[in-house]
C-alpha positions in Angstrom: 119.0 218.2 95.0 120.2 217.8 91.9 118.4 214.7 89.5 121.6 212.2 89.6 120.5 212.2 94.0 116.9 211.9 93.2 117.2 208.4 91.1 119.7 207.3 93.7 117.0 207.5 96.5 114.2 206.1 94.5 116.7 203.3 93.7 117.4 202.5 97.5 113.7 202.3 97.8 112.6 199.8 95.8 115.1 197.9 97.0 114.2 197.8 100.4 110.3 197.1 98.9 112.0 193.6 97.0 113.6 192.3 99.9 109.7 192.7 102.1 108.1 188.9 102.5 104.8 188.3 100.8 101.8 187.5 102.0 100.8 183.6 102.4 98.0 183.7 99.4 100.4 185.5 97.0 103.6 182.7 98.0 101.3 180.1 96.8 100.5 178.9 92.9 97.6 178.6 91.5 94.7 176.9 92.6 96.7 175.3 95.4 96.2 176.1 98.8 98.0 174.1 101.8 94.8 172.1 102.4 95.6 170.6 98.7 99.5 170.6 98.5 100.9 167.9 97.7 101.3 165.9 101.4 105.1 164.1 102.2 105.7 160.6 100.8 104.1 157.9 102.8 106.5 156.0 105.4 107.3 152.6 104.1 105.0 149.7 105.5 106.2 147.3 108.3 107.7 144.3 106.8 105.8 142.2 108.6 103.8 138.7 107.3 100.7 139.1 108.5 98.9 140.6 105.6 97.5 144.1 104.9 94.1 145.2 106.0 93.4 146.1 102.5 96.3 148.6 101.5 98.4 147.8 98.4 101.8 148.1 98.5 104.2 148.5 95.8 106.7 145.7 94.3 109.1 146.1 96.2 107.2 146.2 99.5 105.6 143.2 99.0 108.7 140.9 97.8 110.3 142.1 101.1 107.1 141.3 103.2 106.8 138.0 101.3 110.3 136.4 100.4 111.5 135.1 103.7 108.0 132.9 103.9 109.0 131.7 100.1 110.7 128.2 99.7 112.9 125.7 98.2 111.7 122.2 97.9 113.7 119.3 97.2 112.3 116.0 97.4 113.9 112.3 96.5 113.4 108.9 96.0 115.7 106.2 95.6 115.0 104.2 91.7 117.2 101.9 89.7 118.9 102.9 86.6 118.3 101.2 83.7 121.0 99.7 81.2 123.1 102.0 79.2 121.2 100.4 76.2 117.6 101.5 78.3 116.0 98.0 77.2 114.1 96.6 80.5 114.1 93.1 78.9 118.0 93.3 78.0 118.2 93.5 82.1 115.8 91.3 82.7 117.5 88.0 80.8 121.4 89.1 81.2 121.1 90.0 84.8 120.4 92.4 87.4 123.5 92.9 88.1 123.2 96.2 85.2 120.6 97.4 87.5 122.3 99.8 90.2 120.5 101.9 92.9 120.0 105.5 92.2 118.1 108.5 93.7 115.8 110.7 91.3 115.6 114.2 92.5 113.3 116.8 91.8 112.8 120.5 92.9 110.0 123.0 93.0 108.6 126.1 95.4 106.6 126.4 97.9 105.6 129.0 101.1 104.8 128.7 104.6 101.1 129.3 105.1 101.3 128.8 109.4 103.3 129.4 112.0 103.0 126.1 112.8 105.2 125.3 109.7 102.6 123.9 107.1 104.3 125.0 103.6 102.0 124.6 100.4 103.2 123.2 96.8 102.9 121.3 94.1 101.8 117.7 94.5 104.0 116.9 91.7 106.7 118.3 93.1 106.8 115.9 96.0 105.0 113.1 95.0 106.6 109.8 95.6 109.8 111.3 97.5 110.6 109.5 100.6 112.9 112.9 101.6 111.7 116.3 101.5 114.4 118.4 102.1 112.9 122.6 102.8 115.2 125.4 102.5 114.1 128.9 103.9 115.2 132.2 102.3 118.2 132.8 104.9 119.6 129.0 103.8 118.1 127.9 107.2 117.0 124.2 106.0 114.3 121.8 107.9 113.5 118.2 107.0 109.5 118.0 106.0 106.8 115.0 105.6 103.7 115.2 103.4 100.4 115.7 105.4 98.2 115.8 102.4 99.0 114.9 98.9 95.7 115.7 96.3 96.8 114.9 92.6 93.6 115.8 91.5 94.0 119.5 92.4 97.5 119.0 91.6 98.3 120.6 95.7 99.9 119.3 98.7 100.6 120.6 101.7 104.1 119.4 104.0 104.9 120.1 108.2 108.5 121.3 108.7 110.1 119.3 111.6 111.2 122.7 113.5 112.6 123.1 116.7 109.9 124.5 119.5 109.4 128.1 119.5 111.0 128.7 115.9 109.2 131.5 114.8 108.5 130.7 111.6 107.2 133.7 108.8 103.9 132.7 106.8 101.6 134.4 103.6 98.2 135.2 104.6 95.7 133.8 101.9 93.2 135.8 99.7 89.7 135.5 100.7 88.4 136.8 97.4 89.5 135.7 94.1 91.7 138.0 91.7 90.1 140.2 89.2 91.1 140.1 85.5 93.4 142.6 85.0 95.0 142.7 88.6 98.0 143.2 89.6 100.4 140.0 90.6 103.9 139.1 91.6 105.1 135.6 91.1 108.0 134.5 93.5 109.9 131.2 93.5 113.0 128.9 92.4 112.9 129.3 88.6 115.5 127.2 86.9 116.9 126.3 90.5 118.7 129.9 90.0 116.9 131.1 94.1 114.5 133.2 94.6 112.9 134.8 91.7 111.0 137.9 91.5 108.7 138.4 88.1 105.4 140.7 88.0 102.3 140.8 85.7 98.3 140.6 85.7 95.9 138.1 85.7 94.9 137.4 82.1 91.9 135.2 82.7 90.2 133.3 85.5 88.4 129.7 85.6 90.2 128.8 82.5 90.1 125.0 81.7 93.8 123.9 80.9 95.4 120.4 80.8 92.2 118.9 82.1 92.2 121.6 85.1 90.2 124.5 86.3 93.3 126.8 86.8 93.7 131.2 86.4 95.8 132.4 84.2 98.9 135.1 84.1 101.2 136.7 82.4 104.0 136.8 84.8 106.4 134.8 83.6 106.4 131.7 85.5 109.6 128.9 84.0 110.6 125.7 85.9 111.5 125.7 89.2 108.5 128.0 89.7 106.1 125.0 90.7 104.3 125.3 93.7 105.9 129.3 94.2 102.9 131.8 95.5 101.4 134.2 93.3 100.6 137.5 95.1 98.2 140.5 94.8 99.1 144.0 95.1 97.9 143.3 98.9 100.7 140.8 99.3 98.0 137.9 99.8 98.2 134.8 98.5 95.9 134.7 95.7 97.2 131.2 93.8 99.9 128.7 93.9 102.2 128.7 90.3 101.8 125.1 88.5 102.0 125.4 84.9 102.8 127.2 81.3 101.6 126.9 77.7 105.1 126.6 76.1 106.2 125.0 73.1 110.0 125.4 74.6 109.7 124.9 77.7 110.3 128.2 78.5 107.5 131.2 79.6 105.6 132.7 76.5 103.9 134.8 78.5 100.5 132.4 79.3 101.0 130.7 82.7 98.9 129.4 85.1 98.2 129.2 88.8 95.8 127.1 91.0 93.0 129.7 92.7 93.3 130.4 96.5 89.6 129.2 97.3 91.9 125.0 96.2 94.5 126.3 98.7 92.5 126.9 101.3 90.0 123.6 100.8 93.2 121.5 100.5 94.8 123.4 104.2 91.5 122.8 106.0 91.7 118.9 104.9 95.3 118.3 106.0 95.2 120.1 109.2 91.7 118.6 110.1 92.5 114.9 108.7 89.3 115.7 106.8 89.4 112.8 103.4 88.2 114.4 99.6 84.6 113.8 99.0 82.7 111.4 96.7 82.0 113.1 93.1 78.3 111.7 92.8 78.0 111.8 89.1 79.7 111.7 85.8 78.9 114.6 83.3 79.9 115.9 80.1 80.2 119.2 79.0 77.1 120.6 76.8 77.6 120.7 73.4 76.8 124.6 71.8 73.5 122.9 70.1 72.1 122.2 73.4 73.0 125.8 74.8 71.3 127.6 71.6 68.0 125.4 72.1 68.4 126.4 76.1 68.7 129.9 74.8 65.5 129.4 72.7 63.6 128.1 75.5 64.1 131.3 77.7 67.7 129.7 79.7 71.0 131.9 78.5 74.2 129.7 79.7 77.9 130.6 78.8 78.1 126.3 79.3 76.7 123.6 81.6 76.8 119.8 82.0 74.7 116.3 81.0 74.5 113.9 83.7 76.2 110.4 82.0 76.0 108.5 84.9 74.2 108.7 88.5 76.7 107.0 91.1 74.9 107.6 94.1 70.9 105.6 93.7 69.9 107.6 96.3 70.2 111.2 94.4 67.0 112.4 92.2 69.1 112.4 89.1 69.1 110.4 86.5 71.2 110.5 82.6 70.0 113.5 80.6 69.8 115.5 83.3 71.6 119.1 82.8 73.6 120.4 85.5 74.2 124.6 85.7 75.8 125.1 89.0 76.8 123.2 91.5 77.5 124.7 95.7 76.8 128.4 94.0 79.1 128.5 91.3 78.5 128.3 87.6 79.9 125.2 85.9 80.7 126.0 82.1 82.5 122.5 81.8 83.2 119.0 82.9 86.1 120.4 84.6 84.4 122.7 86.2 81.7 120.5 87.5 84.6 118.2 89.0 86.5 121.0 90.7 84.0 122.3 92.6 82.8 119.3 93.9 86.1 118.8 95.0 86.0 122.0 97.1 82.9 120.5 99.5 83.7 119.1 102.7 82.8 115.5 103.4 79.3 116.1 105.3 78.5 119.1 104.4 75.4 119.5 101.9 75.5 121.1 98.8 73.4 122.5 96.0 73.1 121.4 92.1 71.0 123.4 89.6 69.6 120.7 87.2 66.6 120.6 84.5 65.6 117.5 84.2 66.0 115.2 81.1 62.1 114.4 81.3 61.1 118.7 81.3 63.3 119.2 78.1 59.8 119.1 75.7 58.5 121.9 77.6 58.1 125.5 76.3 59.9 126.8 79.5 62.1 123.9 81.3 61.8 124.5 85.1 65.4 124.5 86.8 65.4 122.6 90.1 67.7 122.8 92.7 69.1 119.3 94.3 70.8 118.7 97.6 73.8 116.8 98.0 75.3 115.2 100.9 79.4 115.0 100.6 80.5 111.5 101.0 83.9 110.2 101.3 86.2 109.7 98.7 86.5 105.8 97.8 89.9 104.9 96.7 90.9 103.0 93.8 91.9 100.1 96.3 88.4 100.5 98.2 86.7 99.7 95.0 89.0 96.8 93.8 87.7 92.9 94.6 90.0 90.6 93.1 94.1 91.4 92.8 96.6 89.5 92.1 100.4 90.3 92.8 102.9 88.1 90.2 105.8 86.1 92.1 108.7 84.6 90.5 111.4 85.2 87.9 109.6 87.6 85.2 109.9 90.8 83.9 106.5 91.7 85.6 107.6 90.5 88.9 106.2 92.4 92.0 103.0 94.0 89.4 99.7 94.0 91.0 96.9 94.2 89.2 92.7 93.6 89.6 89.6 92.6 87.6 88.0 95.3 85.4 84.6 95.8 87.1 81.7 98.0 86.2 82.5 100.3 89.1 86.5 100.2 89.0 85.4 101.2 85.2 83.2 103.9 86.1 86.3 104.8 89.0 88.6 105.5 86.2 86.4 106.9 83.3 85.4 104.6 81.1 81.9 104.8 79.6 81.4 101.2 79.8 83.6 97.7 79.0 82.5 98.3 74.9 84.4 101.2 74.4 87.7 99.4 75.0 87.0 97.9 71.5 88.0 94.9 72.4 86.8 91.1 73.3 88.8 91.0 76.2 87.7 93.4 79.3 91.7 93.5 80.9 92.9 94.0 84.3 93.6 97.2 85.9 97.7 97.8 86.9 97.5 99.1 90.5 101.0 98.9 91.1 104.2 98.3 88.6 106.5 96.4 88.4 110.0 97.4 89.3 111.4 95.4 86.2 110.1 97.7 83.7 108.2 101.2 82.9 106.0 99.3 80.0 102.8 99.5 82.2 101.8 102.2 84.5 99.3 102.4 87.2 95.9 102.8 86.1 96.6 100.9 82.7 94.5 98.8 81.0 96.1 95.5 80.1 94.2 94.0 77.4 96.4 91.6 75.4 99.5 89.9 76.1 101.5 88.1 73.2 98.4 87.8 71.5 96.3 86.5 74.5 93.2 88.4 75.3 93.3 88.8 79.1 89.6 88.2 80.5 90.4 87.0 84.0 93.2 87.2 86.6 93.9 84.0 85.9 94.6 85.1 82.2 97.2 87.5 83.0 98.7 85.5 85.3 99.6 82.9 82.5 100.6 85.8 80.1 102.8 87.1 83.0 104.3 83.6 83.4 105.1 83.1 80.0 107.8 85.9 79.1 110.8 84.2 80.5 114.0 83.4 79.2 112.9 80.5 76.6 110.4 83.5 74.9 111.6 85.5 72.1 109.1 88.1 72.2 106.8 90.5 73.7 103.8 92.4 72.9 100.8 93.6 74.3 97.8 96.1 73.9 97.2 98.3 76.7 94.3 101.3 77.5 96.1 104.6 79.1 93.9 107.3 79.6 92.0 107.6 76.1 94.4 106.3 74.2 94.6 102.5 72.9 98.6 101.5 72.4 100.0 98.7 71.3 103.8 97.4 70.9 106.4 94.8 70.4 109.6 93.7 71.1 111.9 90.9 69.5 114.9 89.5 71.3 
């Protein structure tokens, strides 16, 4: 055998050894066994409604769990244009004939919550409509009515007037709130375009904005977005969108969105006709001298309250009191201290943390603990004695209004009738006038064309007074904190 045959067979048999299988451990890369390879992709999860035991599902999962339960509000109310010149008085004394009938519109978001067809939102969004119009995600549309408007938490909660046995797709609530730095995905009817979809964190939580307790985002939440939900990675409801630090009008990146513990307070009072309880006292929030002498005396506090006023005589409070918590929660604010009284259900009993104003020249102030019974709510008309409703040809025709008294003053904020800065004490406006946007509920009317306005009686005469044979108008009113004053010549 020549060396030409020899190669040739040692050729064929290496490859008949290449084509052999290998064993299992030497397929298999390094340090990776089938115990640890990497397993198949997970199945997509059902696209159902009814939340999700605890998993977290991606973006897209959760907008197609959670879009057919988002809503379009639309709500209306019939109003009457003003003149073209937008002068109240040049209606008023050439006729009201330039007065026609109108209807102002406004539009928000909102989400089913029940199968029963209770949709949360915005009470802004639907205040004051007489005809809430809701519009599902497949342009199926149902005709609602409010159940349960709260201003004060800004929420509101409608019943869709459904056919029986509509099955109707709903977004389970959080039962814990968000961490800072979660996940969140912000659906609803920005700039009236449908159904938008924007994702972010949560940037802060029980931050005091406009007056409210409110969490913030960064999800980009624009107009249109009002009353949307704002979701966790879970596809719960953690918050309802309501409002953004803008200078345009437009997101910047800081918005905000009422916590789910308000949603779920405000849902258990509308479906249980349950009424807002009583807040028993007026604070103020600390001052940082008073929280670096509490932190000399042994008490560290990121904030806290002082009592101004007791409104309950029955409570063991009293002013200068300092209020810490109040049902388990922290209260850093005034704010605070009001939102989470708002949160108690009328009956229930409830805890405040307080050291009292008399314990304050001790080395270590003791901090008590004070039980509250939640009372009803009384309303601004509960609290009002005298009214008085103006009749006749003026341009404050059909304006209601009632004697400033200690209470109603208390009611609406006001320390006590010397901070209005004025002789004259005023009468409240409980209800406007149709004539004219001058006044607004809840003003102060202290002077009319120079007459102080003491009584009823007072304003009664002012009112009668601007008619046509007048030439002018001014007055001096209180709304909120701020004193205004104006005049008109015609």
């Amino acid at each position: 055998m020549n060396l030409l045959q020899i190669l040739k067979k040692i050729g064929v048999v290496f490859l008949f050894l290449s084509l052999l299988p290998l064993d299992n451990q030497a397929r298999a890369p390094r340090n990776e066994t089938e115990e640890n390879a990497p397993k198949p992709a997970p199945k997509e999860a059902p696209a159902d409604t009814e939340g999700c035991s605890g998993k977290t599902y991606s973006v897209p999962q959760i907008v197609k769990n959670s879009v057919p339960a988002v809503v379009t509000i639309q709500a209306s109310s019939p109003k009457e244009v003003l003149n073209p010149y937008g002068d109240p008085l040049f209606d008023f004394f050439f006729g009201p004939t330039r007065m026609h009938p109108s209807v102002r519109r406004s539009s928000g978001s909102g989400f089913i919550v029940d199968p029963r067809g209770y949709v949360v939102t915005c009470a802004h969004v639907v205040e004051g409509a007489q005809t809430i119009r809701v519009t599902l995600d497949n342009e199926v549309s149902f005709k609602a009515v409010p159940v349960l408007v709260d201003p004060s938490l800004d929420l509101a909660v409608l019943k869709l007037e459904t056919p029986k046995n509509v099955n109707l797709p709903y977004l389970p609530l959080a039962n814990v709130d968000p961490l800072v730095g979660d996940s969140v995905v912000a659906i609803g009817n920005a700039f009236s375009l449908g159904q938008t979809v924007t994702h972010g964190i949560v940037s802060a939580i029980y931050r005091v904005f406009d007056a409210r307790v409110l969490f913030q985002t960064d999800a980009p939440i624009n107009p249109g977005n009002s009353g949307g939900p704002i979701l966790n990675d879970r596809g719960e409801v953690i918050g309802v969108a309501n409002a953004i630090a803008s200078r345009s009008g437009a997101s910047h990146g800081v918005g905000f969105f009422i916590p789910s513990i308000a949603i779920r307070h405000v849902l258990g009072r509308a479906t249980d006709a349950k009424p807002a309880i009583q807040i028993p006292l007026k604070v103020q929030t600390l001052d940082s001298s008073v929280l670096e002498t509490l932190a000399t005396k042994g008490i560290s506090t990121r904030g806290g309250c002082i009592v101004e006023a007791v409104l309950d005589d029955s409570l063991p409070l009293s002013s200068g009191d300092i209020l810490l918590s109040v049902a388990g929660k922290p209260v850093w604010s005034k704010e605070m201290f009001d939102f989470f009284c708002r949160l108690v259900d009328v009956g229930q009993r409830y805890a405040v943390t307080i050291i009292h104003s008399k314990d304050w020249s001790a080395e270590h102030p003791k901090i008590h603990s004070v039980y509250i019974k939640a009372t009803p709510e009384k309303t601004l008309q509960d609290i009002t004695k005298n009214t008085l409703k103006i009749e006749g040809k003026t341009l404050l025709s059909g304006m209601v209004v009632a004697e400033l008294t200690p209470e109603l003053a208390a009611y609406l904020g006001i320390k006590d009738r010397t901070e209005l800065k004025n002789e004259a004490t005023g009468v409240v406006v409980l209800e406007s006038s149709a004539n004219t946007d001058l006044f607004q509920k809840k003003d102060i009317i202290l002077e009319i064309n120079g007459q102080g306005i003491n009584s009823l009686s007072d304003f009664q005469k002012a009112a009668q007074s601007i008619n046509e044979k007048s030439r002018t108008l001014s007055f001096k009113i209180r709304r909120g904190n701020a004193l205004l004053s104006q005049s008109f010549r015609f």
